[in-house]
N, C-alpha and C positions, 0 to 999 in steps of 0.2 A: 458359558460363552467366554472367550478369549478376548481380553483388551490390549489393545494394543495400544504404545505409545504416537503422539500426534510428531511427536520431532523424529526420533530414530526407526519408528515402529517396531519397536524390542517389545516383549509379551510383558505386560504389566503385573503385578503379584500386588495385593492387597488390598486397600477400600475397593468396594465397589463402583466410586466417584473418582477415582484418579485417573488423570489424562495425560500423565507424564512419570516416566519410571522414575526421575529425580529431579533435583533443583535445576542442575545443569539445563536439560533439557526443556521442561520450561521456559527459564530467563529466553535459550538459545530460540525458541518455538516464537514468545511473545519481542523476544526484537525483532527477529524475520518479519515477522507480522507487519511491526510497526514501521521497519523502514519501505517496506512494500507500500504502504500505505501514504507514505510520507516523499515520497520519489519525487512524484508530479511537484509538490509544496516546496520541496527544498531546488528544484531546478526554476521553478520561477523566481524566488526568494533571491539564487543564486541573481540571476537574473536581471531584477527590482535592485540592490546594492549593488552591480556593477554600472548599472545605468544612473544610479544616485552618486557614485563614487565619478564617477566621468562629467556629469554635470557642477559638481562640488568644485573639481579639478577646474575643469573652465571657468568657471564664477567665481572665483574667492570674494568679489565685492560686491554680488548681491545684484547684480545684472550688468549685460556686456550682449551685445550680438555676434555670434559667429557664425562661419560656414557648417550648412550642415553634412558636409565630407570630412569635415574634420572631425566630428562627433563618430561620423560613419568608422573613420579610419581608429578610431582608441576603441574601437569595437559595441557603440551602442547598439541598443534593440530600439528604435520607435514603436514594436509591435505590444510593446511590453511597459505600462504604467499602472502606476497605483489610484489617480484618480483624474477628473477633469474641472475644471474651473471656467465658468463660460461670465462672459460680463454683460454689460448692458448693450456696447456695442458689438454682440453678437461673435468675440472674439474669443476661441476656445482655449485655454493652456492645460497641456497636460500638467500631472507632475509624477515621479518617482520622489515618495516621503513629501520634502521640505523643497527639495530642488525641483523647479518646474520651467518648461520652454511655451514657447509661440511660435509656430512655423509662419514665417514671413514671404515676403515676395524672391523672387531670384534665392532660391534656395539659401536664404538667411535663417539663423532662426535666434530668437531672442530669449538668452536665456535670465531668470530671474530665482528668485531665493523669499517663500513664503515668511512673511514675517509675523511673529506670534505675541500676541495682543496682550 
């Protein structure tokens, strides 16, 4: 029976277990793999750091209220956060990482910077 390689599909020659004619194609076979794998993860990640870097940007002093067209306009995602922070008066914050907001009234939103204990 003829083996073929899983990257180039060249006819493989030797052990009966090899799945790749050489190194090259390998490495070349198992990164494919990986960035295939890893698309979704690094497009939200992308994603997560630009919304963290745009909320940083507007708070350097750890809370301030802005518009949220402003946020809109430096290109955030609201669809996209890493966790949620609900309090006793029922008030939700998201946040990206460290940097988190509070959607307010009349399109405010308050932005805040988690402080670590």
């Amino acid at each position: 029976m003829e083996r073929i390689c899983l990257d180039c599909n060249a006819v493989i020659n030797g052990r009966a277990d090899k799945k790749f004619c050489d190194d090259q194609c390998r490495t070349h076979y198992n990164n494919r793999i990986r960035t295939e794998d890893n698309s979704f993860l690094n497009e939200v990640n992308r994603i997560l750091k630009k919304n963290r870097a745009i909320l940083k940007t507007k708070n350097p002093d750890g809370k301030i209220k802005v518009k949220r067209e402003s946020l809109i306009r430096k290109g955030f995602d609201f669809n996209y956060h890493t966790h949620t922070y609900s309090t006793q008066k029922g008030h939700v914050y998201f946040f990206c990482y460290e940097q988190g907001y509070l959607p307010l009234e009349n399109e405010e939103i308050l932005l805040v910077k988690r402080e670590e204990k």
